[in-house]
C-alpha positions as CSV (number, residue, x, y, z in Angstrom):
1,X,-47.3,15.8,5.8
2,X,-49.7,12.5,5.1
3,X,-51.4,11.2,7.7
4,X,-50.0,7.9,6.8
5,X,-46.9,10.1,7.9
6,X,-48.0,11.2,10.4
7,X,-49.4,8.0,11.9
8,X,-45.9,6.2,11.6
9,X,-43.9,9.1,13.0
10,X,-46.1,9.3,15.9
11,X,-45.6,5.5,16.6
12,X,-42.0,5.7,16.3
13,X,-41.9,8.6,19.2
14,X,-43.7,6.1,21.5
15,X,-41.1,3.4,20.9
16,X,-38.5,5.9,21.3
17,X,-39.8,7.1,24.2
18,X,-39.9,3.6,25.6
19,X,-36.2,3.1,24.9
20,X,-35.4,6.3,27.0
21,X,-37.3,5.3,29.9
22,X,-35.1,1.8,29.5
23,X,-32.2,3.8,28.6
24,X,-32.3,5.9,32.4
25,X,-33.3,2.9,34.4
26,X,-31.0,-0.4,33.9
27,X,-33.1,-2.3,36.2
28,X,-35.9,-1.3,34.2
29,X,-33.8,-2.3,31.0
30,X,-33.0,-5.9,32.3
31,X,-36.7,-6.7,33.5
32,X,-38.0,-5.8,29.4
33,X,-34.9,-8.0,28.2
34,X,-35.8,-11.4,29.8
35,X,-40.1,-10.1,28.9
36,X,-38.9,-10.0,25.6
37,X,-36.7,-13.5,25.9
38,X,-39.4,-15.0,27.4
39,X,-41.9,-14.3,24.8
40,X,-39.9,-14.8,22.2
41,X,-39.1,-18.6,23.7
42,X,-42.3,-19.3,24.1
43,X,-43.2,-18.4,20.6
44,X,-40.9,-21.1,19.4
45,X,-43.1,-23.4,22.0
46,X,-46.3,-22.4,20.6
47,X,-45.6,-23.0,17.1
48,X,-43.2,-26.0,17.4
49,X,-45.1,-28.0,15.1
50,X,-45.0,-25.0,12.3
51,X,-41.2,-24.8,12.9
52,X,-40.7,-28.0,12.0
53,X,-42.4,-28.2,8.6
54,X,-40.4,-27.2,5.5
55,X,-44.3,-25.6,4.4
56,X,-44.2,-23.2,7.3
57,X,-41.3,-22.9,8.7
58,X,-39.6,-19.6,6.9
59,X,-42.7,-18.3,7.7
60,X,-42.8,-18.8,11.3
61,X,-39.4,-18.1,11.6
62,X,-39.9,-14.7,9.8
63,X,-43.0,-14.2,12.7
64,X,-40.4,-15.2,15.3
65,X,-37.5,-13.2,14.5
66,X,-39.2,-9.6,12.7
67,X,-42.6,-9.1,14.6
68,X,-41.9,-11.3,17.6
69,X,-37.9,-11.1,18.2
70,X,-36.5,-10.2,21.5
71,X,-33.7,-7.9,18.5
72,X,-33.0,-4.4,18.6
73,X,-34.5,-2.9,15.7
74,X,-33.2,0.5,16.8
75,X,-31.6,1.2,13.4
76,X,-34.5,0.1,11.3
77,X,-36.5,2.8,13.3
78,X,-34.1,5.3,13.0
79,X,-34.3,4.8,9.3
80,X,-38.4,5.2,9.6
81,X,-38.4,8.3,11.9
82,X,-35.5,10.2,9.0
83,X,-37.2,9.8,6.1
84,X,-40.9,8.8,6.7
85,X,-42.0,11.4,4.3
86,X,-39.4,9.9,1.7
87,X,-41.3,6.3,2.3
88,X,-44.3,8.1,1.6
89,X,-43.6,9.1,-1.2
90,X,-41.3,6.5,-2.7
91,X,-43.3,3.2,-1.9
92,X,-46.5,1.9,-3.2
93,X,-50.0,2.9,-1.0
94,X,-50.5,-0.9,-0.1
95,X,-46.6,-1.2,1.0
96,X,-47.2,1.7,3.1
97,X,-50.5,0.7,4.8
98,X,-47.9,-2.4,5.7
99,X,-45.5,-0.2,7.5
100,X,-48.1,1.9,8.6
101,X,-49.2,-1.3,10.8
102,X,-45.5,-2.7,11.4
103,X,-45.1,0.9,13.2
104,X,-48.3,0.6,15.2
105,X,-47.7,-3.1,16.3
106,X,-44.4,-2.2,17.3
107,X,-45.0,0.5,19.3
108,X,-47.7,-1.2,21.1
109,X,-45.4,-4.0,21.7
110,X,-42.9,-2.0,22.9
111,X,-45.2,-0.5,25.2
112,X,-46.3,-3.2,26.8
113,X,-43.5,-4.5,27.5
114,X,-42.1,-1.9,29.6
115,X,-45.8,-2.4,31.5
116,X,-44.9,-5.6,32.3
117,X,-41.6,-5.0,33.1
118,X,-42.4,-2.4,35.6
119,X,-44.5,-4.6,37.8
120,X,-41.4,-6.9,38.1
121,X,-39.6,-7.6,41.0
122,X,-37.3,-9.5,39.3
123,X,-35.3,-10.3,35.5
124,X,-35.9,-13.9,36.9
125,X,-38.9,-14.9,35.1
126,X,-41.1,-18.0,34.9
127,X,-44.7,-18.9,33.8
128,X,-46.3,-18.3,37.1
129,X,-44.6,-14.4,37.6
130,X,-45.5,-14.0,33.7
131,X,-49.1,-14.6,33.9
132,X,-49.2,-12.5,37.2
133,X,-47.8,-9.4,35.2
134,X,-50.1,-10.0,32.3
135,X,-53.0,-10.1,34.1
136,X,-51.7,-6.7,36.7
137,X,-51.0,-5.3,33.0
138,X,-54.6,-5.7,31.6
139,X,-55.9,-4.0,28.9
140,X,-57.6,-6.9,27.3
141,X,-58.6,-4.5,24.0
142,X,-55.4,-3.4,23.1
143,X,-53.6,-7.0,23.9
144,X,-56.4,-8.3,21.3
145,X,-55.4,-4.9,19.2
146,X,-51.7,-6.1,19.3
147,X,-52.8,-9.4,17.6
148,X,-54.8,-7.8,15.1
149,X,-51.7,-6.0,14.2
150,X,-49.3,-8.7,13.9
151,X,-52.0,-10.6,11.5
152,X,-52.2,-7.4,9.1
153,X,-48.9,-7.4,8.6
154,X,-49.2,-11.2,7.9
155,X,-52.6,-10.3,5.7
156,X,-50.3,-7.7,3.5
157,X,-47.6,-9.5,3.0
158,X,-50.0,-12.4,1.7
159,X,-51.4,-10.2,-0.4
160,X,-48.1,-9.2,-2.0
161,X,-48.0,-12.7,-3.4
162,X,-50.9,-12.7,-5.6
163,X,-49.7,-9.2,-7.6
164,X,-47.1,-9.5,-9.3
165,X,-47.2,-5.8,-10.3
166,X,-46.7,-4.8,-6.6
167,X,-43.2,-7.2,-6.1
168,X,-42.0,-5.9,-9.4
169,X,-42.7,-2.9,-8.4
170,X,-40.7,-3.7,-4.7
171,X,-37.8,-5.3,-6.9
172,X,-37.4,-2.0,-8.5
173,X,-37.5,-0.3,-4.6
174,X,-34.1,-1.5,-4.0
175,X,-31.5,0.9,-5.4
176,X,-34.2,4.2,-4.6
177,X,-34.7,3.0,-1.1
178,X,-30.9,1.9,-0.3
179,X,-29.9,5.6,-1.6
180,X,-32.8,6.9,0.9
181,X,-31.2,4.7,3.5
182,X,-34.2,2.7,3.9
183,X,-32.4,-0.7,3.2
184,X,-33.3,-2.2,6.3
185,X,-36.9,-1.5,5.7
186,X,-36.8,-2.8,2.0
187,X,-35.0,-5.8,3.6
188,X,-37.8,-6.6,5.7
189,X,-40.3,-6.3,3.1
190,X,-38.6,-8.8,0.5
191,X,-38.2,-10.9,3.5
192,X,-41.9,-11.2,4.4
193,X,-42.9,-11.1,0.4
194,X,-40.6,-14.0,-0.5
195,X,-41.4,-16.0,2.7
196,X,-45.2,-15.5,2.1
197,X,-44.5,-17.1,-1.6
198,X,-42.9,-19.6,-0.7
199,X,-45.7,-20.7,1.5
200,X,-48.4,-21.3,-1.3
201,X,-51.1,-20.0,0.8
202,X,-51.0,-18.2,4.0
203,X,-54.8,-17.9,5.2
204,X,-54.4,-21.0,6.9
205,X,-51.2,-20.3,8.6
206,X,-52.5,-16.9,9.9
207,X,-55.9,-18.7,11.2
208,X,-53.4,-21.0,13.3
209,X,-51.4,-17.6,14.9
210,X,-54.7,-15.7,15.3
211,X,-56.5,-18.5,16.8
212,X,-53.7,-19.5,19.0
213,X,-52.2,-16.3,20.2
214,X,-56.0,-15.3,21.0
215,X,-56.5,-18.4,23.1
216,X,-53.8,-17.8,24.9
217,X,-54.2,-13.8,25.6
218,X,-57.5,-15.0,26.5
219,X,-56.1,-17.5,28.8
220,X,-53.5,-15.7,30.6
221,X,-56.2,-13.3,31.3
222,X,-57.7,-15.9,33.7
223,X,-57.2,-16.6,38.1
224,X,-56.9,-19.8,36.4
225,X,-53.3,-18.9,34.8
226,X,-51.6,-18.4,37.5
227,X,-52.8,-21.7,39.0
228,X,-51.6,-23.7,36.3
229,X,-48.2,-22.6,36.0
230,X,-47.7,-22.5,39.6
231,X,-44.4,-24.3,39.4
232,X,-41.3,-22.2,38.9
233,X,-40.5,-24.4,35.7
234,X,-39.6,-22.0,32.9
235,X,-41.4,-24.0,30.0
236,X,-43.2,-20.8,27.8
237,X,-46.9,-20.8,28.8
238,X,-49.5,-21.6,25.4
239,X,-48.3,-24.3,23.9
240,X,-51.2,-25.2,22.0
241,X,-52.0,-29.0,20.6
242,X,-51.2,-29.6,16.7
243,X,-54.8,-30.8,16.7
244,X,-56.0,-27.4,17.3
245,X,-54.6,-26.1,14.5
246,X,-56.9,-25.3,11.5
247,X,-54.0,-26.7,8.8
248,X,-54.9,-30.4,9.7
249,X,-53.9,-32.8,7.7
250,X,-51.5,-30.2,5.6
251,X,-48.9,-30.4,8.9
């Protein structure tokens, strides 16, 4: 087996393993749910200003919904962990350096979710217990490792767009990978390719995630977080200022 193979498998175990801890402990199960609701809403907070510009918004959406999504991608996994040498074999080196990283994000996600689940009291989350699990959580390297993740997916997908060769290549995926029963992957990859087009021009988009999501992390990492969401409102922590944002004057 590849160790592009073997690297995917291996991050689909931890994700399932995740699940079966959630899966025995329904307390447990309910704490990840609203972690995950949470960070989803205040996703949509964060980038407000992307949502609402026909420009970015797809592409926002498609970071909301497939990387960020509070969904159960259980049957897009079990499709991975079937036939991962099949994918291997069948899809382009680039696409699989892609899934490769959509694995590894994912499974770090998932794992860190559970983390900050377990030092929950409570499903009943605000800003203030938030920050407290992020910061009894830690592991400031692999939370910075977790955006690097989400942006090389981004990176990839941008990349797409500027070969032609590679999304005729994806175009002809379809019937080959359906047959495999790797439709929900293929789905997600003309998703993020077509999205990415659309866009003109990603680098700029992907500075605005990186740069916010890594003031943020950086933020919630401080005694400081706590202090400023000491109200029990449930408004998502981060929303960052449009003027922050490296598209300027393209908003």
């Amino acid at each position: 087996m590849s160790s592009d193979a073997e690297q995917i498998l291996a991050n689909l175990q931890v994700v399932s393993a995740e699940r079966a801890r959630r899966f025995g402990d329904a307390a447990l199960a309910e704490r990840v749910g609203a972690v995950k609701r949470y960070q989803h809403a205040r996703f949509k907070s964060t980038y407000a200003d992307l949502l609402a510009q026909p420009r970015y918004a797809r592409a926002a959406l498609f970071f909301l919904d497939d990387l960020y999504g509070p969904h159960d991608f259980t049957e897009r996994d079990a499709q991975f962990a079937r036939i991962v040498p099949a994918l291997v074999r069948l899809f382009p080196p680039d696409i699989v350096g892609t899934v490769r990283a959509l694995s590894a994000l994912h499974a770090l996600s998932e794992s860190f979710d559970t983390r900050m689940a377990e030092v929950l009291d409570s499903p009943d989350l605000d800003a203030q217990r938030y920050a407290r699990a992020w910061q009894r959580t830690g592991q400031v390297a692999e939370r910075d490792r977790q955006i690097a993740l989400m942006l090389e997916v981004g990176q990839s997908l941008e990349r797409y767009t500027r070969n032609p060769l590679l999304r005729h290549s994806l175009r002809l995926m379809r019937g080959p990978a359906r047959a495999a029963g790797l439709g929900a992957l293929q789905g997600f990859l003309e998703r993020g390719f077509d999205t990415f087009r659309e866009m003109r021009g990603a680098s700029a988009f992907l500075a605005t995630i990186a740069s916010r999501e890594r003031a943020l992390a950086s933020f919630l990492f401080t005694a400081e977080a706590v202090a400023a969401s000491g109200s029990t409102s449930a408004v998502p922590l981060g929303e960052a200022p449009v003027s922050s944002s490296p598209l300027g004057q393209s908003l």
